[in-house]
C-alpha positions, -999 to 999 in steps of 0.1 A, spaced: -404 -496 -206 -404 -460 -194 -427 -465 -167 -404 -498 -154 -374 -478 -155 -390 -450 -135 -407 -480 -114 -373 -495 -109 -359 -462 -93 -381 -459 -70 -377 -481 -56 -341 -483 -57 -343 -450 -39 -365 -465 -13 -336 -491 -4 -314 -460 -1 -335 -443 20 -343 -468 42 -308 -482 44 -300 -449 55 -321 -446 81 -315 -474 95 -271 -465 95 -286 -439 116 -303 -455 136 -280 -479 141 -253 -450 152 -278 -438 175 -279 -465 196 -240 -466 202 -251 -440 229 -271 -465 246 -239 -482 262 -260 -501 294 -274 -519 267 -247 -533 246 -219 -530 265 -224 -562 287 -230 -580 258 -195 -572 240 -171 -595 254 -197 -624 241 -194 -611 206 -156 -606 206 -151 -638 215 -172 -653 194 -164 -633 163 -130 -629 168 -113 -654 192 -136 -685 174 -119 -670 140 -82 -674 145 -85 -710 133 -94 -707 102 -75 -672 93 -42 -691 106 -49 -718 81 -51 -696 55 -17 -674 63 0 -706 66 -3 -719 34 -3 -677 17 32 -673 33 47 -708 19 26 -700 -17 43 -666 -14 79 -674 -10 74 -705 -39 60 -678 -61 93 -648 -54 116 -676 -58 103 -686 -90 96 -648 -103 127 -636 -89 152 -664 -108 181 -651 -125 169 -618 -123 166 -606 -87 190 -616 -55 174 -644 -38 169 -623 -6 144 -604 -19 118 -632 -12 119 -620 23 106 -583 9 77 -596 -6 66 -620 14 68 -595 42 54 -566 25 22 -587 9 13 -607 35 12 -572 59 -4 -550 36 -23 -569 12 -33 -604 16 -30 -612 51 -60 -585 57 -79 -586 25 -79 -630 25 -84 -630 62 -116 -607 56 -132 -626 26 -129 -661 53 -143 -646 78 -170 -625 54 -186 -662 50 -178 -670 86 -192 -635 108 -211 -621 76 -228 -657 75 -233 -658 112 -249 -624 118 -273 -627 91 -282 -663 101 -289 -653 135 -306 -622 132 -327 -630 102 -338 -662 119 -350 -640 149 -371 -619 127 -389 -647 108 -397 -659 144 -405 -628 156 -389 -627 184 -372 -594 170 -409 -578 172 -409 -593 208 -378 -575 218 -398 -546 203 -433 -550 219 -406 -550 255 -391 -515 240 -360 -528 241 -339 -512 210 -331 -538 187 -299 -519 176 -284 -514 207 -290 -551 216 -284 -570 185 -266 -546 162 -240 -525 182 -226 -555 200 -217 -572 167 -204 -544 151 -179 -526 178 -166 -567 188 -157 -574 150 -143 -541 146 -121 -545 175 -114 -580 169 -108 -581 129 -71 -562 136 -63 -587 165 -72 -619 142 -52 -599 116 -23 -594 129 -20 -631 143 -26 -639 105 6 -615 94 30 -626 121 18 -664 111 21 -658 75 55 -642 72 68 -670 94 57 -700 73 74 -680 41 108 -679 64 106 -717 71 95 -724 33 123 -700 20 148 -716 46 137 -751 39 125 -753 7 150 -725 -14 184 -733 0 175 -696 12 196 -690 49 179 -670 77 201 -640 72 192 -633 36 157 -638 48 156 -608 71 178 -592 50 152 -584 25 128 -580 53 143 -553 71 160 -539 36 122 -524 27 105 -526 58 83 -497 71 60 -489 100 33 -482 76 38 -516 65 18 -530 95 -8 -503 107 -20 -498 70 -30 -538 69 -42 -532 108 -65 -506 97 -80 -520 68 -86 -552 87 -108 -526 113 -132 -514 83 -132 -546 70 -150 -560 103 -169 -529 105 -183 -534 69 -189 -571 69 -209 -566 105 -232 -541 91 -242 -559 62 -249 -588 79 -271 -573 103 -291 -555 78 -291 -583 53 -305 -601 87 -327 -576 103 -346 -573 68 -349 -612 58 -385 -624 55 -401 -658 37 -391 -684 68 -361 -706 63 -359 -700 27 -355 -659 29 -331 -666 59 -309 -688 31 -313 -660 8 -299 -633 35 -273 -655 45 -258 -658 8 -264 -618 3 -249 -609 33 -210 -625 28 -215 -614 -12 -220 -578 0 -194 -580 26 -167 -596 -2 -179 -568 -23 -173 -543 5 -140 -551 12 -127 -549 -26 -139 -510 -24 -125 -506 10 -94 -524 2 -89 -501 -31 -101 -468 -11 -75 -470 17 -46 -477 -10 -57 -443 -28 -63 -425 7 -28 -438 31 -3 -450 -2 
């Protein structure tokens, strides 16, 4: 037992060490802008623009479960126009970011890791190598600077979207008017309101980027390991934004 414990960290170590190593060399190659640079736009569009979709979906229906939810909480207890606060404050500083980052965790995650670890079991990454072309600075920085630039744009669509389907819920739906709406709105609205979802949203993409590529850029056993990478990739990207998500609320609240 002893000796599988001391086995165990190890080699746990190892993965540190070598995730390490490759974070830096990963930042490295940020300074090798010829390379990556022309390949950005592709990315952002891509990652980003081909993600509005589905993270409109989802603040549709979050805004219109929201305002059902304060109108049902808030009964008898709270004025009515208060529905406008929450919906307003959650969807901007809570679940607009952190439900728009899980959907597109499986979505970019899933794609990064697909695509890169499919180009290693192929070896056409050790291709790109035997050309010395750096394999960070063409596959990895592209990625990661377009889905950190792109996760607040997609974000912020998903806010605006979301807090307008819990007006025309609350309007249509609570006997609630327009005026109390915005009351409650306006009544606890801050600036901090919308930056703090904005930057979340920018280290969520950051996070779920780089675990793809590693989980992708490390995948071996054929079609089977590529599977596996792909399903470890969007966990660890869920997982990272829970501890981002609660690290920014102790560092900016």
């Amino acid at each position: 037992m002893p000796d599988s414990v001391s086995v165990n960290n190890v080699s746990q170590l190892g993965l540190v060490r070598r995730t390490g190593r490759w974070a830096v060399d990963a930042s490295r190659a940020m300074r090798d802008v010829g390379t990556w640079l022309p390949l950005l736009v592709g990315h952002m569009r891509r990652l980003g623009v081909d993600s509005i979709p589905i993270a409109l979906f989802l603040a549709v229906f979050t805004g219109i479960v929201l305002a059902l939810l304060s109108s049902y909480i808030f009964t008898g207890a709270v004025p009515m126009y208060f529905v406008g606060a929450l919906v307003a404050k959650t969807v901007m500083m809570e679940l607009g970011p952190v439900l728009t980052g899980m959907a597109l965790a499986g979505r970019v995650g899933a794609n990064i890791a697909a695509e890169l670890g499919t180009m290693r079991v192929t070896e056409q990454i050790d291709a790109l190598e035997t050309l010395a072309i750096d394999v960070h600075a063409y596959l990895v920085v592209p990625r990661v600077v377009a889905a950190t630039l792109m996760f607040p744009v997609v974000t912020a669509m998903a806010m605006a979207v979301g807090v307008i389907s819990g007006w025309i819920t609350a309007v249509n739906l609570l006997d609630l008017s327009t005026a109390e709406f915005f009351k409650g709105l306006r009544l606890f609205y801050q600036f901090k309101d919308i930056w703090f979802g904005l930057v979340k949203s920018a280290s969520f993409g950051t996070a779920i980027s780089l675990m793809g590529a590693l989980t992708g850029l490390r995948t071996t056993g054929g079609a089977e390991g590529v599977g596996h990478a792909t399903t470890r990739a969007v966990v660890l990207g869920c997982m990272a934004i829970l501890v981002l998500d609660a690290f920014w609320a102790l560092v900016l609240l």
